[in-house]
C-alpha positions as CSV (number, residue, x, y, z in Angstrom):
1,X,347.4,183.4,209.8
2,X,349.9,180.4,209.3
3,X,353.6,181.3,209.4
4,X,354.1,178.8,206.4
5,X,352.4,176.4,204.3
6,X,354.0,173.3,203.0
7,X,353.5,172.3,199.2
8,X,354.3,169.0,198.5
9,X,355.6,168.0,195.1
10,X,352.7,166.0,193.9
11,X,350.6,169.1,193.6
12,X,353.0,171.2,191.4
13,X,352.8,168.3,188.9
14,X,349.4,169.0,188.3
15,X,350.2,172.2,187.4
16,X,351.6,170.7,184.3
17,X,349.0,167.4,183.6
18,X,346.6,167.9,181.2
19,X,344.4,164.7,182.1
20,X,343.7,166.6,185.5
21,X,342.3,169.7,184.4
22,X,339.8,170.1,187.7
23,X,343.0,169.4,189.9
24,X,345.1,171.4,188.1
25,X,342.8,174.3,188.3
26,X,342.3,173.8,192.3
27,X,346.2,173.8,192.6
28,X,346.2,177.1,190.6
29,X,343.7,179.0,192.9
30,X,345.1,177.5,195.9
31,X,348.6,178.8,195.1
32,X,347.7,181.8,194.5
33,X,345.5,182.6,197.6
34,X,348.4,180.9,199.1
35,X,350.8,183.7,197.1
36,X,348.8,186.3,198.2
37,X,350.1,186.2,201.8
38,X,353.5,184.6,201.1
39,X,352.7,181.6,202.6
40,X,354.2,178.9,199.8
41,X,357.0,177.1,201.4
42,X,359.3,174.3,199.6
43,X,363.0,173.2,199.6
44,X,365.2,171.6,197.4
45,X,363.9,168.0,197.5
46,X,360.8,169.5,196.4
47,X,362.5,170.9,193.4
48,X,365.1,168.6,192.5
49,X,361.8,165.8,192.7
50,X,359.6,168.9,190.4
51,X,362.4,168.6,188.3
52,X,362.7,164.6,187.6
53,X,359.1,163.9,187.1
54,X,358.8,166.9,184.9
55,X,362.3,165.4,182.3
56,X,360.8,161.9,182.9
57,X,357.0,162.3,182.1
58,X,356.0,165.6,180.7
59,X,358.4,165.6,177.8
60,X,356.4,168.3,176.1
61,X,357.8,171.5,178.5
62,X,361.0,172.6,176.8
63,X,363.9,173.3,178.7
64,X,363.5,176.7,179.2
65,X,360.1,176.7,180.7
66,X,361.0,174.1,183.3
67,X,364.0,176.6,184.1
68,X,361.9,179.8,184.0
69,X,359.2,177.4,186.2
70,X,362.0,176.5,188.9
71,X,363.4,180.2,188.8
72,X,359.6,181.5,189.9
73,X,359.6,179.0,192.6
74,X,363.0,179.9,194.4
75,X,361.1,182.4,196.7
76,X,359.1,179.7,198.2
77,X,362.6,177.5,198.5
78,X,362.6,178.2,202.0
79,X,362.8,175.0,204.3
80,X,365.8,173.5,205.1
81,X,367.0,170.5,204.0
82,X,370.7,169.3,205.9
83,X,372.1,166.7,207.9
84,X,369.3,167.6,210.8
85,X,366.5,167.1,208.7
86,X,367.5,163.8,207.5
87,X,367.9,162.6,210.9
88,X,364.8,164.3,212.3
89,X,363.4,162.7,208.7
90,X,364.4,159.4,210.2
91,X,362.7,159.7,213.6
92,X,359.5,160.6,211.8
93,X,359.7,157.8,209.2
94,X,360.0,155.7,212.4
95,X,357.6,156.9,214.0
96,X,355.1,157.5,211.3
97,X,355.7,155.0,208.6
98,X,356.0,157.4,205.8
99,X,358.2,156.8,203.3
100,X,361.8,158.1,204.1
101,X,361.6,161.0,201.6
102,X,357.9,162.2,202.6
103,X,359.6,162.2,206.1
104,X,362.0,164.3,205.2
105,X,360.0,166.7,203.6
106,X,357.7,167.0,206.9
107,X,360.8,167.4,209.1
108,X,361.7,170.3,206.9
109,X,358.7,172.0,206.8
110,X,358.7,171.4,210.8
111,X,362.2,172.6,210.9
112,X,360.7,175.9,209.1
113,X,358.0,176.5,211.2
114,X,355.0,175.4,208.9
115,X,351.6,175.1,210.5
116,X,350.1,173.3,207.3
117,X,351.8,170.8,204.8
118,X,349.4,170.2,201.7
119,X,349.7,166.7,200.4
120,X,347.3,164.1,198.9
121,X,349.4,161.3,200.0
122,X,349.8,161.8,203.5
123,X,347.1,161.4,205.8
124,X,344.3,164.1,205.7
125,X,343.9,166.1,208.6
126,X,346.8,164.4,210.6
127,X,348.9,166.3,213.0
128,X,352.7,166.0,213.4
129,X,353.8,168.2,216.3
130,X,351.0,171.0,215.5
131,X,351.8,170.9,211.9
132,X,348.2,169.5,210.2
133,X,348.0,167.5,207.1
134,X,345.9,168.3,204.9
135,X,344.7,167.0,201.3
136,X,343.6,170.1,199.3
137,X,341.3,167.5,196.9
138,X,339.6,166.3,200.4
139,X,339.2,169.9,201.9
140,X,339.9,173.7,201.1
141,X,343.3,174.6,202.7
142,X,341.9,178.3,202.4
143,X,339.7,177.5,205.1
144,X,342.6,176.8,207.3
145,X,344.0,180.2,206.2
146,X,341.3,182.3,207.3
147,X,340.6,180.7,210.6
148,X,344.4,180.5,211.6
């Protein structure tokens, strides 16, 4: 089984867009198979981006569920997210050519120890020092779970 699985912050927000229902619902049964071995893993950037796109586009989720939503996700705040992972975040932006803060999200979910980092805008099925990519819309990430 994975030690960790990497959520990136594109796939929360379809937790909370209505013009994506068949996403949304995939998201929703992928976290919680993901839940049900307490393999979600995020950090801060995740949050703080959850948080932004949430004030800025979905204007219809009051205050106090977007609080009550980033209190049920602090369990899963996990990776790190400090002066080595920007640096390490550097070196794989370099060496990559992901944008600077997708980087730095995949150097923190290396620095945790992830063995998957779900994304639909990173390459699908790419491998970053063991850690595989993988787009959940392209391919069942439970898969991955069972066979690991």
């Amino acid at each position: 089984m994975p030690s960790g699985c990497f959520i990136d912050t594109n796939l929360l927000l379809y937790l909370q867009d209505r013009t994506a229902t068949e996403k949304a619902k995939r998201v929703a049964e992928l976290l919680g198979a993901l839940a049900d071995h307490d393999l979600i893993v995020v950090n801060t950037q995740v949050l703080k981006e959850y948080t932004h796109n949430i004030l800025r586009k979905f204007r219809d989720v009051s205050y106090d569920q977007l609080l009550a939503e980033l209190e049920a996700m602090r369990p899963w705040c996990r990776a790190p997210l400090d002066f080595h992972t920007a640096l390490r975040g550097l070196a794989l932006h370099r060496r990559h050519r992901f944008s600077f803060y997708d980087a730095c999200l995949v150097a923190s979910a290396l620095d945790y120890g992830c063995e998957m980092f779900l994304s639909e805008d990173l390459n699908h099925h790419q491998k970053i020092e063991g850690m595989r990519i993988i787009n959940p819309f392209a391919d069942d990430p439970r898969g991955h779970i069972q066979r690991n």
